[in-house]
C-alpha positions as CSV (number, residue, x, y, z in Angstrom):
1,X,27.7,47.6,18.8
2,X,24.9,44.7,19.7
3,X,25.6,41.9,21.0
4,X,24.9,39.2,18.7
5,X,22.5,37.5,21.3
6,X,20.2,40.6,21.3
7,X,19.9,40.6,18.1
8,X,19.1,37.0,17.8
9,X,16.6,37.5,21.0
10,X,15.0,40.9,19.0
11,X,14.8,38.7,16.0
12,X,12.7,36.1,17.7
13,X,10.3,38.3,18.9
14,X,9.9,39.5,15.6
15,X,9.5,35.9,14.1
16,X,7.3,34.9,17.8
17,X,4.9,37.7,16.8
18,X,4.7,37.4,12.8
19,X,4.4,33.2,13.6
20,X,1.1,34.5,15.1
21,X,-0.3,36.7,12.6
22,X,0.6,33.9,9.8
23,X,-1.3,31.5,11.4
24,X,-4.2,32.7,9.8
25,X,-2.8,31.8,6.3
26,X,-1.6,28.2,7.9
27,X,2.6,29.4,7.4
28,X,3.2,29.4,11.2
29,X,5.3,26.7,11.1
30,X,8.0,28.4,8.5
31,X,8.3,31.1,11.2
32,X,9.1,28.8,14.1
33,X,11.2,27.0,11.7
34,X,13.3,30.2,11.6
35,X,12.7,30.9,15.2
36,X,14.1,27.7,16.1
37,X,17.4,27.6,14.3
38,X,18.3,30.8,16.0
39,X,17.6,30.1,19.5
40,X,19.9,27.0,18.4
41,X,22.4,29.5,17.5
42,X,22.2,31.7,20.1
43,X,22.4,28.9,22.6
44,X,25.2,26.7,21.4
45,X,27.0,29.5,20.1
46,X,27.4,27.0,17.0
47,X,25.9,27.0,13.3
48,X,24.3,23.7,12.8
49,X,22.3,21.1,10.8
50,X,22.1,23.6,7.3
51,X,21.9,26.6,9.5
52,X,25.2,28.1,7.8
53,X,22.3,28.9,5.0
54,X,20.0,30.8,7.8
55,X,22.8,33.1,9.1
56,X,23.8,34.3,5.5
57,X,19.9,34.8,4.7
58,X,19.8,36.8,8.4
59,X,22.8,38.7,7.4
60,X,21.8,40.0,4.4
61,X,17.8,40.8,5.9
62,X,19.9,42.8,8.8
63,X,21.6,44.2,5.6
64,X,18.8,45.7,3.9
65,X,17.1,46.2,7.2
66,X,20.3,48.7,8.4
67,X,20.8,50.3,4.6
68,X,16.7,50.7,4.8
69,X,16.5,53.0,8.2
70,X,20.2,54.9,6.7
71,X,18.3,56.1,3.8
72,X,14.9,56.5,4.8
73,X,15.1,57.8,8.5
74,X,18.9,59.8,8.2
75,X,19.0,60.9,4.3
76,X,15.4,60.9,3.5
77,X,13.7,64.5,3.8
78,X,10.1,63.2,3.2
79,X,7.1,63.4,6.2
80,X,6.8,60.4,8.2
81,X,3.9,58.7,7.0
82,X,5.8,58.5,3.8
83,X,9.0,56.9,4.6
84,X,7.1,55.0,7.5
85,X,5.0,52.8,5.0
86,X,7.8,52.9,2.6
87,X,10.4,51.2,5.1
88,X,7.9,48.8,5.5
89,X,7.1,48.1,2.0
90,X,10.7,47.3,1.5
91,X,11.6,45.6,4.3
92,X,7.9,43.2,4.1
93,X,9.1,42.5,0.2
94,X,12.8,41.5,1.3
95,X,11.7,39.4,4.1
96,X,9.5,37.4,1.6
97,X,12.0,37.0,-0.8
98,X,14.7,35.9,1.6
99,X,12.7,33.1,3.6
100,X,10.1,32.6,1.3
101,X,6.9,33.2,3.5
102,X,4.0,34.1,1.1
103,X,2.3,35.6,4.2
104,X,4.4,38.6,4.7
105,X,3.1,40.2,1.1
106,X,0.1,40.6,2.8
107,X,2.2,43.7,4.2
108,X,3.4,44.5,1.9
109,X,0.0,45.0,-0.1
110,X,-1.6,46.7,2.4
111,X,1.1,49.2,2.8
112,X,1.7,49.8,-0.7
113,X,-1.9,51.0,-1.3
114,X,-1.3,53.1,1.8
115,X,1.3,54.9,-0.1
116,X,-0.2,55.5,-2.7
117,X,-3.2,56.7,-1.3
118,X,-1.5,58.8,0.9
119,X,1.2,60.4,-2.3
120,X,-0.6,63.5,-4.2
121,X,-2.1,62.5,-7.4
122,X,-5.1,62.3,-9.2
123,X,-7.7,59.6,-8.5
124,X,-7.3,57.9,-12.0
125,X,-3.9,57.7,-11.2
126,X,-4.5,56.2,-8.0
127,X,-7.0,54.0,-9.0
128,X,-4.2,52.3,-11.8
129,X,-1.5,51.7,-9.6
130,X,-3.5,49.9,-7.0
131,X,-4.7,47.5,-9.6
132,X,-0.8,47.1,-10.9
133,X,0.4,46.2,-7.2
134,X,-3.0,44.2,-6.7
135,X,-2.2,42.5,-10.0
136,X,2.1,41.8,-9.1
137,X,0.9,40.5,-5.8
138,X,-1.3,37.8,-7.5
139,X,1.5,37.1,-9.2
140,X,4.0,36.6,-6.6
141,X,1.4,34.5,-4.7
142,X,0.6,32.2,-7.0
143,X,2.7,28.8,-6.6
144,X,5.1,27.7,-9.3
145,X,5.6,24.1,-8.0
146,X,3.7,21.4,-7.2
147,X,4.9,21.6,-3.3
148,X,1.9,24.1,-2.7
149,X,-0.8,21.6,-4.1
150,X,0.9,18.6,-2.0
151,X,0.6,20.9,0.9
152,X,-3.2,21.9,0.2
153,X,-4.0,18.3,-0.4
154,X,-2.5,17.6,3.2
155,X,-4.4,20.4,5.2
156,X,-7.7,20.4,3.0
157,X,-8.2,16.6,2.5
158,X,-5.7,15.0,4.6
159,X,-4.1,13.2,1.6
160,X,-0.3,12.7,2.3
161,X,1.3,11.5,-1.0
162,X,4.6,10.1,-1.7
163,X,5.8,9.2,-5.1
164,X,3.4,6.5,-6.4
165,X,1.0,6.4,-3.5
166,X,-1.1,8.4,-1.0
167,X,-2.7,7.5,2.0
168,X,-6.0,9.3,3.3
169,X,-6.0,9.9,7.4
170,X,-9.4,10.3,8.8
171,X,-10.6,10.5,12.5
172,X,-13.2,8.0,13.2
173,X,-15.3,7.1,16.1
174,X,-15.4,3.9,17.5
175,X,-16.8,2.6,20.6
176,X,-16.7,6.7,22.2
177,X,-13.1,6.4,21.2
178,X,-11.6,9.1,18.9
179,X,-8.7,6.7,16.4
180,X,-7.4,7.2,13.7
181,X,-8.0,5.6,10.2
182,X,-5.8,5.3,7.3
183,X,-6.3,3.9,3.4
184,X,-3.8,3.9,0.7
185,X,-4.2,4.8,-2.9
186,X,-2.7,4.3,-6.2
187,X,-1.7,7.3,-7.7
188,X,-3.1,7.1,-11.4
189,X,-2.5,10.9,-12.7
190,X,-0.6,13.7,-10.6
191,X,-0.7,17.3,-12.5
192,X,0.4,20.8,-11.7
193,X,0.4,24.0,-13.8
194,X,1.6,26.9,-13.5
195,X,-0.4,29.7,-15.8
196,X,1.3,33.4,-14.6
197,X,-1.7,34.4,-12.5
198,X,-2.9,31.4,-11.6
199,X,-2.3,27.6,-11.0
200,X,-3.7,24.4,-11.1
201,X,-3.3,21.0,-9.8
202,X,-5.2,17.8,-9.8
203,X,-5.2,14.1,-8.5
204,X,-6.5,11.0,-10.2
205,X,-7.1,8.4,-7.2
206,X,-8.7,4.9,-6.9
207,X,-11.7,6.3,-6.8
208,X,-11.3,10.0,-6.4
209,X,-10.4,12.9,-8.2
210,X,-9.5,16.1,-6.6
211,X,-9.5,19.1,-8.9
212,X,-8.2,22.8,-7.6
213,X,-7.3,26.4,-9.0
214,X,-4.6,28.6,-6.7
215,X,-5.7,32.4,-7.0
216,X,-3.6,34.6,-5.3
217,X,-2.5,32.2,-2.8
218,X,-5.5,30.8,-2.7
219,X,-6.5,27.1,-3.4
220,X,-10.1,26.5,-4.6
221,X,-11.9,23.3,-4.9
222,X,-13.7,23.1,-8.8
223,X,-14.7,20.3,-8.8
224,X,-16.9,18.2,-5.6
């Protein structure tokens, strides 16, 4: 059997390497996140600070990720291209659903038009089942809480709110010095709505209002 210390060092190599490729879609820092509480583990030999909640969410990904390779690489009679893109499907979907990184669909997506592409059937057929994965990915991407919109307000207009107020940090120039600015504002109207394949949230400032529809993950600005 493995040590549990290479498994814990494999695991953040996988998590070092996926915390790049979700950089693009700004969810690096729920892979480090990850990464970090199990170098804590491995190091102190101890589960701390929530992290009892990490190891059973590891256990059962190493679960799946075991059962997965038993019955797709031992049992499975099917070419290799086949059970290749359909260990990663599964695998991409669990991972998602265990720690919650929308990212990692983007995997899964890819892979699953692979498959079907790659699976004997006629073109119409084809053609249908790509738009019904296309279509449950939108789904699974759009948010269903107003975290997502909080988030987007942060990174897009660097608006951090709290529960009645928000405060606006902006870098200004002053005197070939780069400092920073801040200005509060009453929240007058805070919305979020959740509408299957898509979303929509919106702020009601002092003195501005910020409008914006999530699509597929998405958020976009509808109003300037």
């Amino acid at each position: 059997m493995f040590d549990k210390k290479v498994i814990l060092v494999l695991l953040c190599w996988i998590l070092d390497g996926c915390a790049v490729m979700s950089d693009l879609f700004k969810q690096k820092e729920r892979f480090l996140e990850i990464r970090q509480q199990c170098l804590l583990i491995m190091e102190t030999g101890t589960v701390q600070g929530g992290g009892e909640m990490v190891i059973v969410n590891l256990a059962f990904f190493i679960l799946i990720l075991i059962a997965s390779i038993y019955i797709l690489f031992i049992k499975s009679k099917n070419d290799v291209l086949k059970r290749y893109l359909s260990f990663i499907i599964i695998n991409s979907f669990f991972f998602f659903s265990i720690f919650d990184i929308k990212s990692v669909l983007w995997i899964t997506l890819i892979c699953a038009i692979g498959l079907i592409l790659h699976t004997i059937s006629p073109i119409k057929d084809k053609v249908i089942f790509i738009f019904i994965v296309i279509f449950i990915f939108v789904i699974y991407r759009v948010p269903t809480s107003p975290a997502e919109f909080e988030t987007y307000l942060i990174e897009e207009h660097a608006i951090h709110c709290s529960v009645v107020e928000c405060v606006e940090v902006v870098e200004i120039v002053n005197d070939n010095k780069l400092q920073m600015q801040a200005t509060k504002y009453a929240i007058q109207g805070l919305t979020f709505d959740w509408y299957f394949v898509f979303s929509q949230g919106q702020i009601v400032l002092n003195n501005e209002n910020i409008k914006a529809i999530n699509i597929a993950g998405f958020w976009i600005q509808i109003n300037k």
